[in-house]
C-alpha positions in Angstrom: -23.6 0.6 -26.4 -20.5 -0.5 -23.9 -18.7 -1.1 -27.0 -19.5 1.6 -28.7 -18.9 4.3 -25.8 -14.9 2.2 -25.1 -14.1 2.4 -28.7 -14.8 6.5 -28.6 -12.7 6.7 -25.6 -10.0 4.7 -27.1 -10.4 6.6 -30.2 -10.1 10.2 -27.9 -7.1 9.0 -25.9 -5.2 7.2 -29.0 -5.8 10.9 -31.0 -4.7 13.0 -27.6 -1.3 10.9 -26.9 -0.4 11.6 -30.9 -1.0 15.0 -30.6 1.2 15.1 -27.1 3.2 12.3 -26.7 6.4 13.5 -26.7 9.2 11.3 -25.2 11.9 14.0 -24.6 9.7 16.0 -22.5 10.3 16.7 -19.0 8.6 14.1 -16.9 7.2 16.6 -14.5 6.1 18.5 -17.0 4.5 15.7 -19.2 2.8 14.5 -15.7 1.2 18.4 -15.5 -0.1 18.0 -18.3 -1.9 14.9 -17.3 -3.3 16.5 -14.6 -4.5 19.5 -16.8 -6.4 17.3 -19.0 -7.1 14.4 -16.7 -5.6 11.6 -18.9 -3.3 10.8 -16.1 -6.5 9.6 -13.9 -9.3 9.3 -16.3 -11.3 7.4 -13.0 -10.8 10.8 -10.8 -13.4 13.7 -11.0 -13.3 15.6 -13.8 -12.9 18.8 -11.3 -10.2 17.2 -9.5 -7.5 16.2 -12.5 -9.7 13.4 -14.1 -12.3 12.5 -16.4 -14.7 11.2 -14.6 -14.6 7.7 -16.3 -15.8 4.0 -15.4 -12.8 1.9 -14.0 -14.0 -0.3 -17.3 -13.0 2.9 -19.7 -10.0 3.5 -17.2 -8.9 0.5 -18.1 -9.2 1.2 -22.1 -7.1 4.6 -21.2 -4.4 2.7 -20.0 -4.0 -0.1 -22.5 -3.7 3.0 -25.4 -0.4 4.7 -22.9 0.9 1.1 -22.5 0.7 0.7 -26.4 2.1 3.6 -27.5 4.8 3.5 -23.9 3.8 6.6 -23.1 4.2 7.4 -19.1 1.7 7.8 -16.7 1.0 9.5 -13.2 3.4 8.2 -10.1 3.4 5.1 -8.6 3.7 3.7 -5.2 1.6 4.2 -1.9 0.7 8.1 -2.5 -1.2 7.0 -5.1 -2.3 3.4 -4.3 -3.4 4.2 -0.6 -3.7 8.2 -0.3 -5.2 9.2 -3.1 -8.4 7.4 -3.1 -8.4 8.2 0.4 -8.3 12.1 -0.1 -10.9 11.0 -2.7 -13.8 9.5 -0.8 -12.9 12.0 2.5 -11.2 15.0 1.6 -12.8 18.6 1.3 -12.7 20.3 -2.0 -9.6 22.3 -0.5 -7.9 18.8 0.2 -8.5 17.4 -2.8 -8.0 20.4 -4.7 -4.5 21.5 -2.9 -2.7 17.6 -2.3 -4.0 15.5 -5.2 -2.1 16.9 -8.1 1.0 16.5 -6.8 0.4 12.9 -5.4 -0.7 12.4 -9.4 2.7 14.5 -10.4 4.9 12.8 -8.2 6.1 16.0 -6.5 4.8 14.7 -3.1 5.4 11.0 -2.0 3.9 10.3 1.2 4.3 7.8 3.9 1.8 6.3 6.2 1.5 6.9 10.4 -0.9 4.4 11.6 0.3 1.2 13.6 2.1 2.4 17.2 4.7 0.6 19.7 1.9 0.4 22.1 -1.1 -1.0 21.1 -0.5 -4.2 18.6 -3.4 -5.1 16.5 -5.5 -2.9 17.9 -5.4 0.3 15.5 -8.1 2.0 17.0 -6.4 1.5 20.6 -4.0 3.9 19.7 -2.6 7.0 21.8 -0.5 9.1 20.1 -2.4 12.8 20.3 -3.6 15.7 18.5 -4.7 19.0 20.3 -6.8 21.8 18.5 -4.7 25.2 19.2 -6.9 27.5 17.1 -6.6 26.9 13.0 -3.8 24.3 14.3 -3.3 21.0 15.9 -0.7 20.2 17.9 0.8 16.7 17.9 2.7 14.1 20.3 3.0 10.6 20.1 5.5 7.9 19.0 4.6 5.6 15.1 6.1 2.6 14.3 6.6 0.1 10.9 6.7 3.5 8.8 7.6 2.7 5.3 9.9 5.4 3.3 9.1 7.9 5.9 12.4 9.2 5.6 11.6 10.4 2.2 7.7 11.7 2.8 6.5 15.2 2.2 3.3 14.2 3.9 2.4 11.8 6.0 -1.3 9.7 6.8 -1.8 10.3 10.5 -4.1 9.2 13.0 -4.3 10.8 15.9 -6.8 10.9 18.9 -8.5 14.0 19.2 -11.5 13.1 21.8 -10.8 10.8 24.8 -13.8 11.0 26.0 -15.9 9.4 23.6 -15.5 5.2 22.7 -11.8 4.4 20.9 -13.4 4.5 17.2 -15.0 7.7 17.7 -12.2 9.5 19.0 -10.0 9.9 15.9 -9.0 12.3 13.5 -6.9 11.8 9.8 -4.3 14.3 9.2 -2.1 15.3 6.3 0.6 15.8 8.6 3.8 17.7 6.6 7.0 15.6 7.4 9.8 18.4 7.0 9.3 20.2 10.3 11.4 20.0 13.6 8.7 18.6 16.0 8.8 15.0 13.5 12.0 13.0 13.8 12.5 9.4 11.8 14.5 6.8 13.2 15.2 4.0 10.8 14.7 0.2 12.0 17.3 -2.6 11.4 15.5 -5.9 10.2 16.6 -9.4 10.9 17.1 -9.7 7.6 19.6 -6.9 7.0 17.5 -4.0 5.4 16.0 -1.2 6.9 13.3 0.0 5.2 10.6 0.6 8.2 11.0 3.4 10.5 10.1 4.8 13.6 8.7 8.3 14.3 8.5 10.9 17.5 6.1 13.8 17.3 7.2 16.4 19.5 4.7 19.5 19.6 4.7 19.3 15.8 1.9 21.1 13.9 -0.7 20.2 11.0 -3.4 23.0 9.9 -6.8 22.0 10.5 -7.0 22.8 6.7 -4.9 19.6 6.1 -7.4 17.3 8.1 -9.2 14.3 5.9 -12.6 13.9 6.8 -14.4 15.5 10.1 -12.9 15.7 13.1 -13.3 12.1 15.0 -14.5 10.7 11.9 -10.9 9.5 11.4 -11.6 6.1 11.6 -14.1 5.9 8.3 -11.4 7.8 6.5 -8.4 5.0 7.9 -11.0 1.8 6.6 -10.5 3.2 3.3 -7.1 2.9 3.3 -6.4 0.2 4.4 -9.1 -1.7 2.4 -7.0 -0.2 -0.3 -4.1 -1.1 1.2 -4.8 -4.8 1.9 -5.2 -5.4 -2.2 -2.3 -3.6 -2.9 0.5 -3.9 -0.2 3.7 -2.6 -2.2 2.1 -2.9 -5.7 4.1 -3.5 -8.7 7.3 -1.7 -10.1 5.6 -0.4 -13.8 7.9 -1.7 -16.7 8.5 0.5 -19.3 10.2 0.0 -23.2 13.9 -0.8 -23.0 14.5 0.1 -26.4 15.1 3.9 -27.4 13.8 5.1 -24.1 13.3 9.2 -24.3 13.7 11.6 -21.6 10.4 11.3 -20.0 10.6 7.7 -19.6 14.1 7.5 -18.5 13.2 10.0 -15.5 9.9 8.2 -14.6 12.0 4.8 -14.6 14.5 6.1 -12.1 12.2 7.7 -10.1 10.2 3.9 -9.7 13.6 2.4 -8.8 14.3 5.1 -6.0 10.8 4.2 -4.7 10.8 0.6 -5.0 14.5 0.7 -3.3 12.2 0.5 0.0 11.0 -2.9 -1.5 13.4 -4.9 -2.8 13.3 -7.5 -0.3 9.3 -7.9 -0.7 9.6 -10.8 -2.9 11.4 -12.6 -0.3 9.0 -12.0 2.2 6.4 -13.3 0.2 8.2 -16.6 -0.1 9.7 -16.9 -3.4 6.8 -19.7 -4.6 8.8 -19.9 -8.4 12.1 -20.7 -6.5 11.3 -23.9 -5.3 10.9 -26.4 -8.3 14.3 -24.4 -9.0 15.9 -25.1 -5.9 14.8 -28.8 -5.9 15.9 -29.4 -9.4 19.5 -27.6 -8.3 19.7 -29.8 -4.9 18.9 -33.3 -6.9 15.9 -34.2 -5.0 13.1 -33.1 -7.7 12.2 -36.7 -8.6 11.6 -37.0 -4.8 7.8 -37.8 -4.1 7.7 -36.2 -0.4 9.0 -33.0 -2.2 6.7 -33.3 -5.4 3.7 -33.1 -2.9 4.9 -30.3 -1.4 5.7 -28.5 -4.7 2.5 -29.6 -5.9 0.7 -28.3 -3.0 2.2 -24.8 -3.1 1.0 -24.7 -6.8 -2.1 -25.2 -5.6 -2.5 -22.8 -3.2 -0.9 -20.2 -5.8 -3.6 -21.1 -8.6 -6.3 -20.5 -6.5 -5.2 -17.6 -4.9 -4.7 -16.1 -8.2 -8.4 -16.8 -9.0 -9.6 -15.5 -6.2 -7.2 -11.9 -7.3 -9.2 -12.4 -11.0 -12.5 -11.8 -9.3 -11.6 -8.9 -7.1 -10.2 -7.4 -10.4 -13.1 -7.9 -12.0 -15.2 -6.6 -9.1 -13.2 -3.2 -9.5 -13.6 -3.2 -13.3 -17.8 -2.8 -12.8 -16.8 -0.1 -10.4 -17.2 -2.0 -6.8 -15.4 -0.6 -4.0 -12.5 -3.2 -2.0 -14.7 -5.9 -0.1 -13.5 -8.5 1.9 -11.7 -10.2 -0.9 -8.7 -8.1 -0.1 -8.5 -9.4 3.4 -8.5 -13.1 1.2 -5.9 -11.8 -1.0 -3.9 -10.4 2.2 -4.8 -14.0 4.2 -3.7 -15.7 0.9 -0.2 -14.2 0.3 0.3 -15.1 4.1 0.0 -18.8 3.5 1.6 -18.8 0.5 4.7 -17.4 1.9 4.6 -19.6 5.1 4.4 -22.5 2.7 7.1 -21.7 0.9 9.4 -21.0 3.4 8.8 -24.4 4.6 9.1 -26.3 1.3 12.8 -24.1 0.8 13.5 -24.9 4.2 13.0 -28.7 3.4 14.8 -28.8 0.5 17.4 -26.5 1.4 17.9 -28.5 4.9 20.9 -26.6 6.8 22.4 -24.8 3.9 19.3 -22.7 4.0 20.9 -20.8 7.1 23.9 -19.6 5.0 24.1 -16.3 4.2 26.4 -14.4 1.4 27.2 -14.6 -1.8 28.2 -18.3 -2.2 25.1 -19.3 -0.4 21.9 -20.9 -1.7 20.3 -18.5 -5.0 23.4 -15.8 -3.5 21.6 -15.6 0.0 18.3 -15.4 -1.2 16.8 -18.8 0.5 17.8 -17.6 4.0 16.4 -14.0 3.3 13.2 -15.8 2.3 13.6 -17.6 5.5 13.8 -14.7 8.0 12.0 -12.2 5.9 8.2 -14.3 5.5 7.6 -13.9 9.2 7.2 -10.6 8.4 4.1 -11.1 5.3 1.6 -12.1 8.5 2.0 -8.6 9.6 2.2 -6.1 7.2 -1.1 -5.1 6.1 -2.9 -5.9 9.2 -2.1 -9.3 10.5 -3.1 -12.7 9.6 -6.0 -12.2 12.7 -7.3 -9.5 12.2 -7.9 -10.7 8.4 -9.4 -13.9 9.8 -12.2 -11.7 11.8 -12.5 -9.5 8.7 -13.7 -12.6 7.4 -15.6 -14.3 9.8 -17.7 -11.3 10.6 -18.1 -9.8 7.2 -18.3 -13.1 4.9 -19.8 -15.7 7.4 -21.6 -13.4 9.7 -20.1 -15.2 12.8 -20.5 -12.7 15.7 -18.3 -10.2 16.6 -15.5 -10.8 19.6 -16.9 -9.8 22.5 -14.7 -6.3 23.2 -14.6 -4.8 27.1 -13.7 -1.6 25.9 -15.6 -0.8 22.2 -18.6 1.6 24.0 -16.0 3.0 26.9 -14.9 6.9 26.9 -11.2 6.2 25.9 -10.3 8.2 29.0 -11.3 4.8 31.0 -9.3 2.4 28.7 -6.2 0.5 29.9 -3.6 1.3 27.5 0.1 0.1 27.7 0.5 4.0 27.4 -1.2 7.0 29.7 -3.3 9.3 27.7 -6.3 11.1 28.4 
């Protein structure tokens, strides 16, 4: 019966991109058109722009667009991270009103979470919304804010209750980026990019109609995301034919490399685990058995991270939601860069701290160096992953916390509030 229902929707979707699959089309207007018949995200609600399919038959859609090279909807975090967000929270209004053109591509959005102020500790932060009739009224300072420059929208949380425990308190906004009271400050990285930002809200507005989820229920809405987020991180540049490409497919491949500009450097940060039989072979000392243990080691921690990745895949294909395997797959990609780095280091020795284009791989071992730091953060940090783990996979106890059941009001912070 399984078979029989994936071969009708391949049968469906292979007949529907003949009829419409036009390369020269517009790309925003091909992408509409996805949304009007919900081929784009056959896994969405038929009401809102899908078809209400398994992940299984979402799967079978996207092998027919892939074998034919027709485009899909936008990529990046808008649709990674927000999206199913908006889906599991959002009103019908929300999801009506900001998923088609998160689908589209019209809107790319940027994410407000992590603050100067309070580490780790998401929920411990302070920047504020207050309810001024239909509107809310925001002040507060975000930090580590990927292609915020660029964002239409962006994810906030904000604390709308201090009187109630941290968790409790806050709220998830669709906060629009284009106003005056929201100014971006870029961030220069050790390794020369600067691709996170900083951001100031001064008295700047969001409609309570662009709130996700209740009001202090923000926190339920944020585990989504970044359970989402933790399996995806920056997620992968789609390829598309090089041969012959059409208009549609030209303008959805420049629009991926504008997005993916914010990311170049994310290979390096992940450590580079192909470049270093490469690099040992170049420096001479591949034959050496102190390095071969360390190649060999790296390999293994790359195989079985990769099986680990297979079953989370196939735990999304029957329809699960993200578990804990994504903290693994977050934990995993932390050691495998921090083991990299080392085995580069090694076999690079000193040259790995030249820089430029007569360096080592054109400067690309010591931005691997100085960039991998940087994996054990992003995403939520290697600890917080390792109590993910321990609370949710062993069921080892909690850490004890002095300030989970306290009115936020009473809370130290590194910032006043309240």
């Amino acid at each position: 019966m399984a078979e029989d229902t994936a071969r009708s929707v391949r049968d469906e979707v292979a007949d529907w991109l003949a009829a419409n699959w036009d390369p020269e089309r517009p790309l925003l207007e091909w992408r509409n058109l996805l949304a009007d018949t919900g081929w784009g995200c056959p896994t969405w609600p038929r009401e809102f722009y899908g078809r209400g399919l398994t992940p299984a038959l979402g799967n079978v859609v996207t092998e027919e667009f892939r074998r034919v090279g027709a485009v899909g909807p936008a990529t990046g975090t808008s649709m990674t991270l927000v999206a199913p967000s908006i889906l599991a929270h959002g009103s019908e209004d929300v999801k009506r009103r900001l998923l088609r053109p998160i689908l589209t591509g019209e809107h790319k959005w940027c994410q407000l979470f992590s603050e100067p102020g309070n580490g780790s500790d998401l929920a411990g932060l302070t920047t504020r919304a207050d309810r001024d009739g239909d509107e809310w009224i925001v002040n507060g300072q975000k930090v580590w804010n990927s292609g915020a420059h660029q964002a239409a929208y962006g994810m906030l949380l904000a604390r709308t209750d201090w009187d109630v425990p941290k968790h409790k308190g806050i709220t998830f906004f669709a906060l629009p980026m284009g106003q005056p009271g929201v100014e971006v400050r870029p961030l220069r990285q050790m390794n020369g990019h600067a691709t996170f930002n900083e951001v100031f809200f001064t008295d700047a507005g969001v409609a309570d109609t662009d709130r996700v989820g209740e009001a202090g229920e923000g926190w339920r809405v944020a585990v989504t995301t970044l359970a989402h987020e933790r399996g995806a991180v920056a997620g992968r540049r789609p390829k598309f034919p090089k041969e012959n490409p059409g208009r549609t497919v030209r303008e959805a491949d420049a629009e991926a490399a504008e997005y993916y500009k914010t990311y170049e450097w994310y290979p390096q940060r992940a450590g580079r685990p192909e470049l270093a039989p490469v690099q040992a072979r170049a420096m001479g000392c591949a034959d050496d058995p102190i390095t071969r243990q360390h190649l060999s080691a790296l390999r293994e921690l790359q195989q079985t991270s990769a099986w680990s990745g297979r079953r989370a895949q196939a735990a999304r294909s029957q329809g699960r939601p993200p578990g804990p395997e994504g903290s693994l797959a977050k934990l995993n990609t932390s050691i495998i860069a921090r083991a990299a780095a080392r085995v580069h280091g090694e076999i690079a020795g000193a040259h790995g701290m030249l820089s430029g284009p007569n360096s080592l791989q054109g400067g690309v071992i010591a931005e691997i160096l100085v960039s991998v730091p940087g994996q054990s953060i992003a995403g939520g940090t290697d600890e917080i992953q390792h109590n993910i783990l321990g609370e949710r996979v062993l069921g080892l106890p909690k850490e004890p916390q002095v300030d989970s059941d306290l009115p936020f009001r009473e809370v130290r912070t590194n910032r006043s509030g309240g």
